[in-house]
C-alpha positions as CSV (number, residue, x, y, z in Angstrom):
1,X,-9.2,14.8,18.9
2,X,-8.6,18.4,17.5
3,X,-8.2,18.9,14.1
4,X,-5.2,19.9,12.3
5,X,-4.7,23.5,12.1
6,X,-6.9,24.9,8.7
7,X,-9.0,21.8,8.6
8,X,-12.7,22.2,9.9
9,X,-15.2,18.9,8.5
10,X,-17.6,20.7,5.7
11,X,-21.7,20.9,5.7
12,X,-21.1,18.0,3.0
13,X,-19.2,15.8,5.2
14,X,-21.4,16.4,8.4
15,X,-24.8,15.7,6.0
16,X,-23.4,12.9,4.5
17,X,-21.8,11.1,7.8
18,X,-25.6,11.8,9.4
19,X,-27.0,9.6,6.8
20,X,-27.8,5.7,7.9
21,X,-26.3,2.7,7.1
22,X,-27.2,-0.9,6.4
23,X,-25.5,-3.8,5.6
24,X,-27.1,-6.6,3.4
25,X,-29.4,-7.6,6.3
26,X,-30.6,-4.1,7.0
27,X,-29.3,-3.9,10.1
28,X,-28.2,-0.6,11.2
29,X,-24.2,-0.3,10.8
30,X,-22.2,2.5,12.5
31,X,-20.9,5.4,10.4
32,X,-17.4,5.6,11.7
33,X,-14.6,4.8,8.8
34,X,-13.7,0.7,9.5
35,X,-12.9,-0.2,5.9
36,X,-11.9,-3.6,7.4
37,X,-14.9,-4.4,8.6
38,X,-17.3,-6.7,6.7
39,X,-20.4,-4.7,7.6
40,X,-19.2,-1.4,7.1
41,X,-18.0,-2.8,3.6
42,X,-21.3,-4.3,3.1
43,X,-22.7,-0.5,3.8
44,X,-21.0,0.8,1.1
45,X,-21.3,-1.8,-1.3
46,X,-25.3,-1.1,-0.6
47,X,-24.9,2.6,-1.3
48,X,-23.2,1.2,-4.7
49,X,-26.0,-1.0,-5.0
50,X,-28.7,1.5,-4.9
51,X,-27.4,2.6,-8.7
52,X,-28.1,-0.7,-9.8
53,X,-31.7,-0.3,-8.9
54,X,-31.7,3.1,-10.6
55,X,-30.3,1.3,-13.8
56,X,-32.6,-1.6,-13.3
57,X,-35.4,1.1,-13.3
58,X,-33.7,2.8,-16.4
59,X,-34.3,-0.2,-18.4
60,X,-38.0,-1.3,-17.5
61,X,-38.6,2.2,-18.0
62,X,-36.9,1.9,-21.6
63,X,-38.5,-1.4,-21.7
64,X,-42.2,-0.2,-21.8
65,X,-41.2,2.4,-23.8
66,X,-40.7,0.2,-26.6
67,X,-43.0,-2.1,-26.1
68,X,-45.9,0.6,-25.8
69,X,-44.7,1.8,-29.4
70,X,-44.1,-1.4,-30.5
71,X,-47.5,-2.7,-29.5
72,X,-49.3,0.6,-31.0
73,X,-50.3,1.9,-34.3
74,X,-46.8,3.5,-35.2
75,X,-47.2,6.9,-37.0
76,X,-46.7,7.5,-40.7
77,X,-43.5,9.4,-42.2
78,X,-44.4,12.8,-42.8
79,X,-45.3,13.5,-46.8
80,X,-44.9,17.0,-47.9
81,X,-48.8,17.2,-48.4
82,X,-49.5,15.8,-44.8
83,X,-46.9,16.6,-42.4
84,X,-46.8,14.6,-38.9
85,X,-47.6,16.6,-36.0
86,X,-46.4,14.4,-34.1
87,X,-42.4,14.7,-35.2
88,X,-42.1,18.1,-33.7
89,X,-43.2,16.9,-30.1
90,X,-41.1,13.8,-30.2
91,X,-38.1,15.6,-32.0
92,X,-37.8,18.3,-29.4
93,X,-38.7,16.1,-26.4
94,X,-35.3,14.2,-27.7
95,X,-33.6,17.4,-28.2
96,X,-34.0,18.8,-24.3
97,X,-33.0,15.3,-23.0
98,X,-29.8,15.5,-24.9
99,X,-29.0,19.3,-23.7
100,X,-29.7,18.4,-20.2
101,X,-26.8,15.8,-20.9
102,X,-24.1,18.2,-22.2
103,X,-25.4,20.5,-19.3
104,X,-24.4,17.1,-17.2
105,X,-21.2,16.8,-18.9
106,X,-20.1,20.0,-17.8
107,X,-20.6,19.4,-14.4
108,X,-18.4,16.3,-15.2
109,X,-15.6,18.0,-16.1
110,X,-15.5,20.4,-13.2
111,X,-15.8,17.9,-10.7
112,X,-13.3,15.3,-12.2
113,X,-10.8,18.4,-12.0
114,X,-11.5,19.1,-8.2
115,X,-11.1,15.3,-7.7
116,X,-7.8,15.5,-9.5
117,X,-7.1,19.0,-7.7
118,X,-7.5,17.0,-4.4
119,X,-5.7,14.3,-5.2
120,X,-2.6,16.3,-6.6
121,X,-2.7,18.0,-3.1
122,X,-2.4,14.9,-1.3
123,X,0.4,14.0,-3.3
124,X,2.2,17.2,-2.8
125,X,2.1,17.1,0.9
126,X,3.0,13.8,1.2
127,X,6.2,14.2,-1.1
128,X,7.1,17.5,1.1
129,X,6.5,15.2,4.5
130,X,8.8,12.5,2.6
131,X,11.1,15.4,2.1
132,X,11.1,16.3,5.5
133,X,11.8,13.2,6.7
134,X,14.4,12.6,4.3
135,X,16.2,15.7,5.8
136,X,16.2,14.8,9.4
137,X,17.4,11.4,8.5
138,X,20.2,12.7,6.5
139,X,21.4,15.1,9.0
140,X,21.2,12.8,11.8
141,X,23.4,10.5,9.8
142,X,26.1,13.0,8.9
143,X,26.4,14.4,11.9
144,X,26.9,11.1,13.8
145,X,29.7,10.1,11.2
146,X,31.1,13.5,11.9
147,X,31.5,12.9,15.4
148,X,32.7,9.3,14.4
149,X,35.5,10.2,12.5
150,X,36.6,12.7,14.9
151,X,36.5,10.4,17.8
152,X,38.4,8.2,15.7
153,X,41.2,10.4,13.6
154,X,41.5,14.0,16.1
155,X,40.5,12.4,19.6
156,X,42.9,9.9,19.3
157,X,45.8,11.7,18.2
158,X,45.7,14.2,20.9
159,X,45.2,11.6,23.1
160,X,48.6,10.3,21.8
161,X,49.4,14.2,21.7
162,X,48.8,14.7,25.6
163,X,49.9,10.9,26.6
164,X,52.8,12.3,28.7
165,X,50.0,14.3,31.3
166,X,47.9,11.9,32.5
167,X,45.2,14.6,33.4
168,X,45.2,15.9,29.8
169,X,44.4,12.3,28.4
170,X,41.6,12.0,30.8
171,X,40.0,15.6,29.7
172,X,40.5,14.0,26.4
173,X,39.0,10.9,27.2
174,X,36.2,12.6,28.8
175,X,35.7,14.9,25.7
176,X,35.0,11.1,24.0
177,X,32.4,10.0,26.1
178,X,30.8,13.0,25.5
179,X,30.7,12.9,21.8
180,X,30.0,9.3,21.7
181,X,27.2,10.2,24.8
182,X,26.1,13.1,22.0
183,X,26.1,10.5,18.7
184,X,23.9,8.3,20.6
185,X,21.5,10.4,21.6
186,X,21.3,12.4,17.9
187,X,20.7,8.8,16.5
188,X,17.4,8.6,18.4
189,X,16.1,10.9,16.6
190,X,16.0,9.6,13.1
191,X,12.5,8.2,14.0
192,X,11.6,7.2,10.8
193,X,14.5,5.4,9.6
194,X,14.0,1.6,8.7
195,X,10.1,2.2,8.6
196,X,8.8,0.5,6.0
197,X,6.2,2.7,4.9
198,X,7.3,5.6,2.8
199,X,5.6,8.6,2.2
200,X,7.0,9.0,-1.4
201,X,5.8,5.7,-2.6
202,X,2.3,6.1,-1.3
203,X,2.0,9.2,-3.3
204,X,3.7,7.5,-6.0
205,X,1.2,5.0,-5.7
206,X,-1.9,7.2,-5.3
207,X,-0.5,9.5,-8.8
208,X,-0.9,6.6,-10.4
209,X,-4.0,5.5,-9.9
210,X,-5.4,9.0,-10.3
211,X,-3.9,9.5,-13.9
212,X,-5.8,6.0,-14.9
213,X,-9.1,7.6,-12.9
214,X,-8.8,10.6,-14.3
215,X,-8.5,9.1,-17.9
216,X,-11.3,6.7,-17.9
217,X,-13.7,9.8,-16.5
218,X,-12.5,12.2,-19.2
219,X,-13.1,9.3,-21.8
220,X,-16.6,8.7,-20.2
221,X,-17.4,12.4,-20.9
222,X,-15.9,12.4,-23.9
223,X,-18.2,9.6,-25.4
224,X,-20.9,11.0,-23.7
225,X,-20.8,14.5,-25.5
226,X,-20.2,12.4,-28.8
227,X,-23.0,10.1,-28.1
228,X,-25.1,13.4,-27.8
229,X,-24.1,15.3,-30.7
230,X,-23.9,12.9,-33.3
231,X,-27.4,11.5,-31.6
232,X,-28.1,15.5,-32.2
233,X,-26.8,15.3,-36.1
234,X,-28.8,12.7,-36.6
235,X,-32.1,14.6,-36.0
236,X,-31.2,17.0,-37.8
237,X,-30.1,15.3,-41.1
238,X,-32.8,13.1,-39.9
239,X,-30.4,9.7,-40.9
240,X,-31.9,6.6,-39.6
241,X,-28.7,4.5,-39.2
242,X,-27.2,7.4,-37.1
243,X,-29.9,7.8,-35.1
244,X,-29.8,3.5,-34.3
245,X,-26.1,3.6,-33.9
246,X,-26.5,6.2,-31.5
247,X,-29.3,4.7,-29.5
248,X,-27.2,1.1,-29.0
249,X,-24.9,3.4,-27.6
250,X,-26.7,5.5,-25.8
251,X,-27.9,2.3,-24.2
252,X,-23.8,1.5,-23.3
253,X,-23.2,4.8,-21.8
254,X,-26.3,4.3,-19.5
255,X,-25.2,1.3,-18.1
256,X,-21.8,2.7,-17.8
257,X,-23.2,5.9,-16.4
258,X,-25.1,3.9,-13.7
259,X,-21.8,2.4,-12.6
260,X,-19.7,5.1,-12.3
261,X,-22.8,6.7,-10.1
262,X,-22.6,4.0,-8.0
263,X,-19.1,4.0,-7.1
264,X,-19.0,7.8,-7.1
265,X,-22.2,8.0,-4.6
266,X,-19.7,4.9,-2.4
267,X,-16.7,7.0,-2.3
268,X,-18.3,9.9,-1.3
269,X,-20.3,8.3,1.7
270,X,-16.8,6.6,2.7
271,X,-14.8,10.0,2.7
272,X,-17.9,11.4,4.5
273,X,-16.6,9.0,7.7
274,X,-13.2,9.4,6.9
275,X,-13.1,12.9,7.3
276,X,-15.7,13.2,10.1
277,X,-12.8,12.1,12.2
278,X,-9.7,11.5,10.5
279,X,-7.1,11.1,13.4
280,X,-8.4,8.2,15.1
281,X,-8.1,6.4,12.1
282,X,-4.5,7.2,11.1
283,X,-3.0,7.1,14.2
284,X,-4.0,3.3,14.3
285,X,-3.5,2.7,10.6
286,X,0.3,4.6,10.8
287,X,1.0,2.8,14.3
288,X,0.2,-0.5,12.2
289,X,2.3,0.0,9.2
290,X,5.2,1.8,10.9
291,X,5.1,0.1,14.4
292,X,6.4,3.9,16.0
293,X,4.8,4.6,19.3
294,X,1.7,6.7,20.0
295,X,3.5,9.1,21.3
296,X,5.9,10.3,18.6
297,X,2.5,9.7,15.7
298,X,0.1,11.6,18.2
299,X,2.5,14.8,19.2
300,X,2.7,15.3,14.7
301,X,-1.0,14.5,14.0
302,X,-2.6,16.0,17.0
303,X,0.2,19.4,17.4
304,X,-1.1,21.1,20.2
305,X,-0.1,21.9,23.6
306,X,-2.0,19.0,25.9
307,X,0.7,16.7,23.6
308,X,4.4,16.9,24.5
309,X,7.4,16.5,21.9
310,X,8.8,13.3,23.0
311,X,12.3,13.9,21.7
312,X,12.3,16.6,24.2
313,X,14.5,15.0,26.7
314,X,17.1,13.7,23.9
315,X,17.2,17.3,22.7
316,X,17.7,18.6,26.2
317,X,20.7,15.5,26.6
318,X,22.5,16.7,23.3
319,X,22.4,20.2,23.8
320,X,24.0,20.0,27.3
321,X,27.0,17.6,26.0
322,X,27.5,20.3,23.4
323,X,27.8,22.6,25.7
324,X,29.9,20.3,27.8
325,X,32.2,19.2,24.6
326,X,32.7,23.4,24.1
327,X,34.0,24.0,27.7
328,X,36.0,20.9,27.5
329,X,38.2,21.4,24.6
330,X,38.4,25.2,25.8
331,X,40.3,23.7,28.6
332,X,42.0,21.4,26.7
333,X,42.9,24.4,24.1
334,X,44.0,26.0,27.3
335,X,46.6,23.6,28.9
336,X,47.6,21.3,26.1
337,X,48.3,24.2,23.7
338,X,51.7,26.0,25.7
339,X,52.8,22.5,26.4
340,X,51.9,20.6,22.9
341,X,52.1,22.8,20.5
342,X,51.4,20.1,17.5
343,X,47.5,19.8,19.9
344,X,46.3,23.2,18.5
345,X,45.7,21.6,14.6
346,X,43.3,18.4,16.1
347,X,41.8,20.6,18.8
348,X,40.6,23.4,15.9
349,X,39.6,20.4,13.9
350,X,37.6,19.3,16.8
351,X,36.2,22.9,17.3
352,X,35.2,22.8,13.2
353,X,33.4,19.9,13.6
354,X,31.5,20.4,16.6
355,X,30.4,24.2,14.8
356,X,29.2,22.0,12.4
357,X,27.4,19.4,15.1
358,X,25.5,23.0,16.1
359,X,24.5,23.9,13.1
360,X,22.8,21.0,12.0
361,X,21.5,20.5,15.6
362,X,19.4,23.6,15.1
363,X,17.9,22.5,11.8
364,X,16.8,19.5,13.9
365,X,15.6,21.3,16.2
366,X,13.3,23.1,14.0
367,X,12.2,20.0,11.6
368,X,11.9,17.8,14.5
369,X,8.8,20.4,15.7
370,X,5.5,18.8,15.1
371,X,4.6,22.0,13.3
372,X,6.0,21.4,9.7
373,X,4.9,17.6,9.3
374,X,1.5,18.8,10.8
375,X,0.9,21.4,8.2
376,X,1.6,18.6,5.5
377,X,-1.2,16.6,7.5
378,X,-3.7,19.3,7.2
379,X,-3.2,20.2,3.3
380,X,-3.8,16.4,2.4
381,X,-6.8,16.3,4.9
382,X,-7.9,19.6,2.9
383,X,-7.1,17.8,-0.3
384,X,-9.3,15.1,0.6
385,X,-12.0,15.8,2.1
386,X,-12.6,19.3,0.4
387,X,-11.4,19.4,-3.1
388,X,-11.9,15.3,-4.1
389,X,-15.4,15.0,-1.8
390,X,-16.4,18.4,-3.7
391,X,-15.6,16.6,-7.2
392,X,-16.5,12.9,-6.1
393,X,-20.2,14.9,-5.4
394,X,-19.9,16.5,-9.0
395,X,-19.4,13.6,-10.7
396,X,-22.0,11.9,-9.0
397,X,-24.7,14.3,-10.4
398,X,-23.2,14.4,-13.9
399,X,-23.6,10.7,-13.8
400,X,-27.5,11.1,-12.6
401,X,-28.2,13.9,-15.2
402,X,-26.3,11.4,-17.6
403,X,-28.6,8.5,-17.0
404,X,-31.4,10.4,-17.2
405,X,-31.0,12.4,-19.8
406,X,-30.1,9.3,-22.2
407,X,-33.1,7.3,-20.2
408,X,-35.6,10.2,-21.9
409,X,-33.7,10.2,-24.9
410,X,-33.8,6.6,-25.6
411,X,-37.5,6.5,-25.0
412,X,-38.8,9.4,-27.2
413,X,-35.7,8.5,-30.2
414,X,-38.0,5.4,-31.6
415,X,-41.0,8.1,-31.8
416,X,-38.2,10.6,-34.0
417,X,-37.1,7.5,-36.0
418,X,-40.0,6.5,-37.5
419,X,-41.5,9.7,-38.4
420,X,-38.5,10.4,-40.9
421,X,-39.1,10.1,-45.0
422,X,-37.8,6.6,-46.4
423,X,-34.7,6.8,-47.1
424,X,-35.6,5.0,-50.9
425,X,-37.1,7.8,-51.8
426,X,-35.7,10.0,-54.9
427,X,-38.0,12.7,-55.0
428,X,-34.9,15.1,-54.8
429,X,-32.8,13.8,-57.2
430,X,-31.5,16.5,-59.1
431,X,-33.6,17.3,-62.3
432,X,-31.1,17.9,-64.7
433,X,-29.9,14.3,-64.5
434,X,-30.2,12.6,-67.8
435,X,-31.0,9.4,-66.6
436,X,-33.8,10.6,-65.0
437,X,-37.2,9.3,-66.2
438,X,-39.0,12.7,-65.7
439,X,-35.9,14.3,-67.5
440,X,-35.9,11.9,-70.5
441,X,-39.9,12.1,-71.0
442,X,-39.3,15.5,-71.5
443,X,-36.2,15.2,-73.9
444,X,-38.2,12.9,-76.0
445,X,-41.7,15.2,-76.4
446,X,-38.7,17.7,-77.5
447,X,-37.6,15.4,-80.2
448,X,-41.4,15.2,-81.4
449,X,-41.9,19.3,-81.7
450,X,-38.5,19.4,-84.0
């Protein structure tokens, strides 16, 4: 199926839709988007799963970390007469681990932006579809009660106007069956009237989940860059409880940075498939959900010439009973006027509303062309599968430059830790203090000399 005008698949959905799939038994699993199915949900929940093994290898890593320094000779503090060689190696190993995570963090906030750029685009076009939409129904339903209330209130008095010539009441009952002939056929094309699914509340529904996404990512880089430069103040000040705080929660935001790579890395591969061929998809999903025919959902999602408009024939109906209902009352203006002179006022009302009937007719003309609600398809599709898939990617290597930045810090911070002074010792307490014992030796040798 062709693609909606603007919207070509990237390299990064082509790369990732080539890449193989498993379910839990390792057999192979097509990549086409079936989110219903229990092996392509297995396939993703695998793709998930491979950040568990990377946190998994995070912690053994961790694991023998400690142990090794546990189980070895652990280095002396440094004394001013015999400083550690050792503290500048372990110190600055810590320090480059950190500042590969705030170069990580970065990264983060770009791509939670583009994911939220994406998103926002989504909602946008589907609020101007809903608009659309909205439009069509509205002027399908004003018109029709137009033409109601003129069959009922002017049709019927010139009817009683004209009753004396018999062939005046039959132009005018003829004039009826054409505006009732026209109200029908207008009505059948408020196609998505009593459909229950409704543009505005899906992106209702999608704005809401993204503020809470967006939220718990910019609180995830948040604690991240505090976990880093308070890990970062620490070394410097060289303050053991800092340093421990920070490494139990360096050890939290690992974990959670492994999660969110695994669900990142998931929803990337799934948009992969989605986008590779998004048509197919909809088409079924919307035909599901809305139970309108293939026809009317392929001419707007498809828009090209090998698709016909299938309101063309109701278009073609109404248009000729307007001109019909024009040349009839013309005649009726003609012959009823000189005779019934009281006919002109329902007959110019008649005229009024049936301007009116044109007017609108025309704007349904236009909105009813697939090309409008097709552009609205391609700026979400855009949304989608460029702008979130670009950030859903971003994210997913802040999350691996996260975790491996705080997997290096964690195992060279014990190393830092130990090789700072006690912090018992006093040997910078301020001399002047008169509680001092060094201070009061002297004071009393001072006392001895007067």
């Amino acid at each position: 199926m062709g693609a909606p005008p603007g919207y070509r698949p990237s390299a990064w959905v082509h790369l990732l839709h080539q890449l193989p799939r498993a379910d839990f038994q390792l057999r192979a699993v097509p990549s086409a988007f079936a989110p219903a199915k229990p092996e392509y949900q297995q396939a993703l929940l695998l793709v998930a799963a491979l950040a568990g093994l990377g946190l998994g290898l995070s912690l053994i890593s961790i694991a023998v970390c400690l142990i090794r320094f546990c189980c070895c000779r652990p280095p002396q503090p440094p004394t001013p007469q015999s400083p550690s060689p050792g503290t500048s190696c372990a110190t600055w190993s810590c320090i480059a681990a950190l500042l590969v995570g705030c170069a990580g963090i970065g990264i983060g906030f770009y791509g939670n932006s583009e994911t939220s750029d994406g998103v926002s685009q989504l909602s946008a076009a589907l609020l101007h579809a809903n608009h659309t939409l909205s439009v069509i129904d509205d002027l399908v339903l004003e018109t029709v009660e137009r033409l109601g209330e003129a069959v009922r209130v002017e049709l019927t008095s010139l009817e009683e106007l004209v009753a004396p010539r018999t062939e005046l009441v039959a132009a005018a009952r003829g004039t009826r069956r054409q505006v009732e002939a026209l109200s029908l056929q207008l009505q059948g094309l408020a196609f998505w009237r009593g459909v229950p699914l409704s543009p505005l509340q899906v992106a209702e529904d999608v704005s809401f989940v993204e503020e809470y996404r967006w939220l718990a990512y910019v609180l995830l880089l948040l604690l991240q860059l505090l976990v880093c430069l308070f890990t970062l103040l620490g070394l410097a000040k060289q303050s053991k409880w800092l340093v421990a705080v920070m490494m139990v929660m360096s050890l939290l935001v690992l974990v959670l940075s492994w999660g969110s790579m695994g669900l990142e890395a998931a929803t990337a591969v799934g948009l992969s498939d989605f986008c590779s061929s998004p048509d197919t998809y909809l088409l079924n999903v919307t035909q599901e959900e809305t139970g309108l025919s293939s026809d009317i959902l392929g001419y707007y999602f498809l828009c090209n010439h090998a698709v016909s408009n299938p309101f063309q024939q109701r278009l073609t109906l109404s248009q000729r009973a307007l001109a019909n209902i024009h040349s009839q009352l013309q005649g009726l203006e003609r012959e009823a006027v000189p005779q019934f002179p009281s006919a002109q006022k329902p007959l110019l009302s008649l005229e009024e509303t049936l301007n009116v009937t044109e007017g609108n007719f025309h704007q349904l003309v236009a909105l009813l062309h697939c090309r409008s609600l097709n552009k609205d398809y391609g700026a979400a599709l855009r949304g989608v599968c460029e702008d979130t898939l670009e950030g859903q990617l971003f994210l997913t290597l802040f999350s691996l430059l996260a975790a491996a930045a705080l997997a290096a810090a964690l195992c060279s911070l014990p190393r830092a830790w130990v090789l700072f002074p006690p912090s018992d010792e006093y040997d910078d307490t301020d001399d002047d203090d008169p509680f001092n014992p060094q201070e009061s030796k002297r004071f009393v040798q001072w006392q001895s000399s007067i």
